[in-house]
C-alpha positions in Angstrom: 188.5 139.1 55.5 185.8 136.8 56.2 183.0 139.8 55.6 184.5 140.6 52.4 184.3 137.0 51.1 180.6 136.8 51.9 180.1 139.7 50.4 181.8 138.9 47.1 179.9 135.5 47.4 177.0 137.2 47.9 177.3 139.7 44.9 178.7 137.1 42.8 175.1 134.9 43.3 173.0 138.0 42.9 175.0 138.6 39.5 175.0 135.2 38.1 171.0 135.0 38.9 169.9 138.5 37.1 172.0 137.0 34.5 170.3 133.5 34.3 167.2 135.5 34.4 167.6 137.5 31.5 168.9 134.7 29.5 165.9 132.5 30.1 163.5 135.5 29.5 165.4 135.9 25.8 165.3 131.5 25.9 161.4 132.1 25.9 161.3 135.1 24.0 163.4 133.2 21.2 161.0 130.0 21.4 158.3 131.4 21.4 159.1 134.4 18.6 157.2 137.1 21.0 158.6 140.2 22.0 156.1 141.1 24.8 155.9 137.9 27.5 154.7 139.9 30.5 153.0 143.6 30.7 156.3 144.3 33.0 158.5 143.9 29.5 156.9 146.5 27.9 153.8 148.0 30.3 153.2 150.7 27.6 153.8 147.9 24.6 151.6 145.7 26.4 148.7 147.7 26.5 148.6 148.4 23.0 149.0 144.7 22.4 146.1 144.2 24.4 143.9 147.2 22.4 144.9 145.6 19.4 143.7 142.0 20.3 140.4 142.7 21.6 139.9 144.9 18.2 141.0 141.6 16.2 138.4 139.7 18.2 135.7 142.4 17.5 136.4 142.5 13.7 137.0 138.8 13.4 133.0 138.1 15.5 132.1 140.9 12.7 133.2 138.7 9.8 131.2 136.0 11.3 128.5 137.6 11.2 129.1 139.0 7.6 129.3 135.1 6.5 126.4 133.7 8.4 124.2 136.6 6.8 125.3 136.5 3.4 124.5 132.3 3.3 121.1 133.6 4.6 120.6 136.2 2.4 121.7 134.1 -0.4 118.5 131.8 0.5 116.2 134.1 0.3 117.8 136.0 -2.8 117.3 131.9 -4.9 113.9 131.3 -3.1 112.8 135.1 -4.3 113.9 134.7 -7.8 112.5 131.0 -7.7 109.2 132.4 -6.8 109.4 134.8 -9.5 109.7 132.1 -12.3 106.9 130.9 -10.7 104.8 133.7 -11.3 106.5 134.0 -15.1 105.5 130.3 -16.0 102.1 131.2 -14.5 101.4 134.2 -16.5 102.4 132.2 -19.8 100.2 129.5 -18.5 97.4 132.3 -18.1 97.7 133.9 -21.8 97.6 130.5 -23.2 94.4 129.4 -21.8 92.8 132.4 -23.1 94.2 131.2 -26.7 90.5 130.3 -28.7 92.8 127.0 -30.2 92.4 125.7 -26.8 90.3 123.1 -26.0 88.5 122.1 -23.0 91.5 118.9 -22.3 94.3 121.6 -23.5 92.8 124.2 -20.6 92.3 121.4 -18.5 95.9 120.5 -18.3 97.1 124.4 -18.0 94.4 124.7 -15.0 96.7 121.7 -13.7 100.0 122.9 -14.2 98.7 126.3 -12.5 97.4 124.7 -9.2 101.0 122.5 -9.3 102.9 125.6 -9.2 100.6 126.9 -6.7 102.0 124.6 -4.3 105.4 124.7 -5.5 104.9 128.8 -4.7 103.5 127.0 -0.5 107.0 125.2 -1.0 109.3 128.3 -1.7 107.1 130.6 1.0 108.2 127.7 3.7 111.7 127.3 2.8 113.5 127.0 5.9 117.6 127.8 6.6 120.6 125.4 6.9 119.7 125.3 11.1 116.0 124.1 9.6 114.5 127.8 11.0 111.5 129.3 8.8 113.1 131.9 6.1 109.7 133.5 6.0 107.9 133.2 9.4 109.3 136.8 10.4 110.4 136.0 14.5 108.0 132.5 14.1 111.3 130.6 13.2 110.8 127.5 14.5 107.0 127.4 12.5 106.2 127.1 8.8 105.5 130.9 7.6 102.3 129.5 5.2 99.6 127.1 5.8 96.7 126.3 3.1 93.2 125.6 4.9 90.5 123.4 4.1 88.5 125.8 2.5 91.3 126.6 0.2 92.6 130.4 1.4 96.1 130.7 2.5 96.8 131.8 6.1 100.5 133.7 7.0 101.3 132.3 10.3 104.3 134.4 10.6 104.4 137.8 11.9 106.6 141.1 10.4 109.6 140.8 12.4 112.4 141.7 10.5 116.3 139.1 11.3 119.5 141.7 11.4 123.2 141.2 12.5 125.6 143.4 13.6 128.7 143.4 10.9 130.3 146.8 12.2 130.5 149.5 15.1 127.4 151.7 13.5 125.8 149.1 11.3 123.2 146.3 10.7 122.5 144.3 7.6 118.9 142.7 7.1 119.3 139.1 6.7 115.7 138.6 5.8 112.1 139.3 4.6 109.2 138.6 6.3 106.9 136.6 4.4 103.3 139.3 4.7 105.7 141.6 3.2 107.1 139.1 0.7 103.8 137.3 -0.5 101.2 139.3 0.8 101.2 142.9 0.1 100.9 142.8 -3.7 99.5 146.2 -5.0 97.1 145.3 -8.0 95.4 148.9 -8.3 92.1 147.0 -6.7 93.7 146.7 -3.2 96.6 144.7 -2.1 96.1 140.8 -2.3 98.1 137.8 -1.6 100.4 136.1 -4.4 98.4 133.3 -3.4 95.4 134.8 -4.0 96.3 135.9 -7.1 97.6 132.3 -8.1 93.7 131.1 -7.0 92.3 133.8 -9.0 94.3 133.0 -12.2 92.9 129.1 -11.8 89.9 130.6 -11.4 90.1 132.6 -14.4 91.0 129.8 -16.8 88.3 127.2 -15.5 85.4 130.2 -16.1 86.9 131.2 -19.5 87.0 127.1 -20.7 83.2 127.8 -20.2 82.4 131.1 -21.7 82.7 131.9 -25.6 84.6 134.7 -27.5 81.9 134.8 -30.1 78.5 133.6 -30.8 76.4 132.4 -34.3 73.5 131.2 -35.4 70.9 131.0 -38.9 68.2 133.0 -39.8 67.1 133.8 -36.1 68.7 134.4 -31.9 68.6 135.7 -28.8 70.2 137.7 -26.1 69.7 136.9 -22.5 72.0 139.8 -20.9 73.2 139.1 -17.1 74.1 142.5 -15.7 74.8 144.3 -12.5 72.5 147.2 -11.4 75.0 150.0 -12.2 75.4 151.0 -16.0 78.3 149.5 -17.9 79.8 150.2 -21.2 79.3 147.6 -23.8 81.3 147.4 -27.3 80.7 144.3 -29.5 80.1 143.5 -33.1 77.1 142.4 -35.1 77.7 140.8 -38.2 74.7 139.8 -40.8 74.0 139.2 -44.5 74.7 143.0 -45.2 77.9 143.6 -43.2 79.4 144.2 -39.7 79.1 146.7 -37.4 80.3 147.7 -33.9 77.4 148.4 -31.6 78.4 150.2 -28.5 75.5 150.5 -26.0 75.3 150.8 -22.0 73.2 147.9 -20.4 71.9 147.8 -16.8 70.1 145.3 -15.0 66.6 145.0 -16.6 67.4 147.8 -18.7 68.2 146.7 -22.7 65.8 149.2 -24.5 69.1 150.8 -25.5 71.0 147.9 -27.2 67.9 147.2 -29.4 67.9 150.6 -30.3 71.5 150.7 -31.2 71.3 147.7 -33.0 68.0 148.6 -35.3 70.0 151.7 -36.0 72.4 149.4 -38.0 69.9 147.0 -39.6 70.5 148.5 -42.9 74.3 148.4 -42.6 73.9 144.6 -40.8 70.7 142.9 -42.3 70.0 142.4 -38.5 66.8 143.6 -36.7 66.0 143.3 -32.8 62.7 143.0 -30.8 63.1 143.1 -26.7 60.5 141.2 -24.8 59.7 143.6 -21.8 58.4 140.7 -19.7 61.4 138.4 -19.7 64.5 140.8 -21.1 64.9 138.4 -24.2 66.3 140.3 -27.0 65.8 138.4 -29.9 67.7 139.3 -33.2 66.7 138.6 -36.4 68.5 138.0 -40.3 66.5 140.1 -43.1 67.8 137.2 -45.5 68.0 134.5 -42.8 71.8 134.3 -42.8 73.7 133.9 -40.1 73.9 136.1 -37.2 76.9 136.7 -35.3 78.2 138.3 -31.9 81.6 138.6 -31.3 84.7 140.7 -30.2 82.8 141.7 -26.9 83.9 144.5 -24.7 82.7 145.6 -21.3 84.1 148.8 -19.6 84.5 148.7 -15.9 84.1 144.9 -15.4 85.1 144.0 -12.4 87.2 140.9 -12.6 88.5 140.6 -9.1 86.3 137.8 -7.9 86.2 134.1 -9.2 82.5 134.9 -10.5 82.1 136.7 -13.8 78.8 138.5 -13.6 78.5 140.5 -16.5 77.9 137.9 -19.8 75.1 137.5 -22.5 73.9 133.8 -23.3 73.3 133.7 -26.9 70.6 131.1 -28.5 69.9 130.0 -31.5 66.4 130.2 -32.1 64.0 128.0 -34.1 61.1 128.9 -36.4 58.6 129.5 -33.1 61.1 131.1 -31.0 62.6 128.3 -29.0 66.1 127.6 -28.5 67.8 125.4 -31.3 70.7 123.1 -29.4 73.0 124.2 -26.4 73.7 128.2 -25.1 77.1 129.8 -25.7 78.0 132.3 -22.8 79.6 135.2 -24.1 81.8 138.0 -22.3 84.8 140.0 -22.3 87.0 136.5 -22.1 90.0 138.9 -23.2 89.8 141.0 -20.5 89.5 137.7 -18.0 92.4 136.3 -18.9 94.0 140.1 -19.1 93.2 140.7 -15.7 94.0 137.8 -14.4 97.8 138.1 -16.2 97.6 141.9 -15.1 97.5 140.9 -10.9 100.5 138.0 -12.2 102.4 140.8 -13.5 102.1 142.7 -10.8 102.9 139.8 -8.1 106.2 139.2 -10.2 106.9 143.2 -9.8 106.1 143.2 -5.9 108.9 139.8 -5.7 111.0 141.5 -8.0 111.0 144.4 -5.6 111.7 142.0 -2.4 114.7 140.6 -4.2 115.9 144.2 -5.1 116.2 144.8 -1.4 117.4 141.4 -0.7 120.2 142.3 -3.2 120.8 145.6 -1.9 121.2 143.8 1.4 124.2 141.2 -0.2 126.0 144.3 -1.5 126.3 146.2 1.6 127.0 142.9 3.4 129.8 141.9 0.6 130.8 145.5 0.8 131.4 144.9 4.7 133.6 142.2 4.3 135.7 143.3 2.2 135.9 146.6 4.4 136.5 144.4 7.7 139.0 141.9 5.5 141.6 145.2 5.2 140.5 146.1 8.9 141.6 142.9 10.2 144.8 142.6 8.4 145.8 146.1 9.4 144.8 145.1 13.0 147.2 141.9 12.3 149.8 143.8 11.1 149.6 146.0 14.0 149.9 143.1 16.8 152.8 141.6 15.1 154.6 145.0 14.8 154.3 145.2 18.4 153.9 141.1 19.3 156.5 140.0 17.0 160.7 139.4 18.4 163.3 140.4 16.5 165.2 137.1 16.2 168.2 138.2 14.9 168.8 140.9 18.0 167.7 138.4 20.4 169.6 135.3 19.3 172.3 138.4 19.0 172.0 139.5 22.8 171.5 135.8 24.5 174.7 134.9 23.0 176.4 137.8 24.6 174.9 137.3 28.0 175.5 133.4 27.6 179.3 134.6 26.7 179.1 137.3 30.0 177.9 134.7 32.5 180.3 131.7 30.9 183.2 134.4 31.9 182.1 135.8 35.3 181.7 132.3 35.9 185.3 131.7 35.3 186.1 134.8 36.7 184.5 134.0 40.3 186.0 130.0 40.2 189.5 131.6 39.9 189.0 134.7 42.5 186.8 131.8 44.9 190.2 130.0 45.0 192.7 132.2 45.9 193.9 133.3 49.7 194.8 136.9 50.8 198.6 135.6 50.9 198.0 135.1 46.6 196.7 138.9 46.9 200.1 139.8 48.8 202.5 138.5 46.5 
């Protein structure tokens, strides 16, 4: 009797403690609103759980990287189209100095304005991040991109490394430009120059054309002293005298004019204008039948090269006194619409290359929007997924650890009354 006691003890004990066990396990479950505490509750569950966790983690370090690039992105994109306005303003700046209603003070104070946006443009070109790291430097982040020397030319001090992140399994999104490729690869049809360059050449432009002349005049008597490179270029401009106007085209090399004077004696009877070349010194000198005035203006020259700061091909015109010596001060004459034209061409075509850079910045933000909103319904499927599987059902639970509770409060009852009775009770 004594071995059967034990043993019922025993089972009793091993009864009430898988019973306590499985009501704390539905306690924690309950508290804690988890389905899944240990692998052992579910090992097939449990795995899943963890697939679906570490994909969470994955999408979530994706969307991370989604924000950090668009906030960089959407630096560049302002400091692109900030640049661009630049140029705009510049270009205005440009056609206005070439305006003949401007003086020497109004093209002053455009030449002015031009060199202060010049630096503005250093300002954009070295714009650096929120974590202060160069936009524009390529892999130089921690250096400006763009330095100006002393002598005036601009210096990239960046290199062509391109910054991406990873926002997916299978893709990257740019999150920047480099600045050689931004600023300094501008296709003008004359090579590729800097915007910089272009900026210097368009200050250049307006300081030479505040000192050359659309159109020259004088009485009675004048000359032409033509500057000219060796090769032959194309010369259209018109002659106007007592008797009329007329457009004298001609093609003029160095130290060869015997063709202008021909062209323009072939129009004295149309122009009242006659012209005598001096073989010694080039002078051309022109001279009114009625001693009216002469005029030279609406000059054209084909295949002028206007690339450098130094505008080669001009005639100075003179008024000329009874004995041939000049009356009063020089004008300088050239092709000043053509200047200021080429100079607003190479603008144009900086703001086309920027334009370009932001295009690709922008086509950069959409994929990188597109992304996101992508890994947005990837991550709340994910979600959905590790609560389907995570989540306790509260109801069944709080269902279930009421009926064990109930189960162990009566086998506890139950054992108290058997523990208490002898085998004589059993005998009855």
């Amino acid at each position: 009797m004594q071995v059967s006691t034990k043993l019922f003890n025993q089972q009793a004990v091993n009864q009430f403690g898988k019973l306590t066990e499985q009501i704390q396990d539905l306690q924690a479950k309950v508290s804690t609103g988890k389905n899944i505490l240990r692998s052992s509750d579910d090992p097939v569950a449990a795995v899943e759980l963890s697939a679906a966790k570490e994909q969470k983690n994955i999408l979530d370090r994706f969307k991370r990287n989604v924000d950090s690039a668009q906030r960089r992105l959407d630096l560049a994109d302002a400091s692109i189209q900030q640049a661009v306005n630049v140029m705009i303003r510049i270009s205005e700046l440009a056609i206005q100095a070439g305006n003949d209603t401007n003086g020497v003070a109004e093209r002053v104070a455009i030449r002015t304005e031009v060199e202060q946006l010049s630096n503005v443009m250093m300002e954009i070109a070295n714009t650096r991040d929120a974590q202060g790291q160069s936009l524009f430097a390529g892999y130089h982040t921690n250096s400006q991109a763009f330095r100006k020397n002393v002598d005036g030319t601009f210096e990239y001090l960046g290199d062509r490394g391109t910054h991406s992140v990873q926002i997916s399994e299978s893709m990257n999104v740019a999150t920047s430009i480099d600045g050689g490729t931004a600023f300094q690869t501008v296709d003008t049809g004359k090579g590729r120059k800097s915007t910089f360059d272009i900026i210097s050449n368009t200050i250049n432009a307006i300081s030479t054309a505040s000192g050359l002349s659309r159109q020259g005049s004088g009485a009675a008597s004048a000359s032409l002293d033509f500057n000219v490179p060796r090769d032959p270029q194309n010369w259209t401009f018109t002659l106007t005298g007592s008797k009329g106007a007329k457009t004298i085209s001609t093609t003029i090399s160095e130290g060869k004019f015997s063709d202008v004077v021909t062209k323009i004696n072939a129009e004295t009877a149309n122009t009242g204008i006659s012209a005598a070349l001096d073989s010694a010194t080039g002078r051309i000198t022109l001279t009114e039948t009625q001693s009216r005035l002469i005029k030279v203006d609406n000059i054209q020259i084909e295949g002028m090269d206007f690339s450098s700061s130094e505008v080669k091909s001009y005639v100075d015109f003179n008024t000329l006194s009874g004995d041939g010596t000049a009356v009063g001060a020089y004008r300088r004459l050239t092709d000043v619409d053509q200047l200021i034209s080429s100079s607003v061409t190479d603008v144009q075509k900086a703001t086309d290359h920027l334009s370009q850079q932001r295009a690709f910045l922008g086509a950069q933000i959409n994929k990188a929007e597109h992304q996101k909103d992508a890994l947005d319904q990837r991550i709340i499927a994910t979600s959905e997924k590790i609560s389907d599987i995570d989540t306790a059902d509260m109801a069944a639970l709080v269902t279930k650890l009421q009926s064990l509770l109930l189960n162990k409060d009566a086998a506890q009852q139950a054992y108290a009354k058997i523990s208490q009775s002898s085998l004589f009770d059993y005998l009855k």
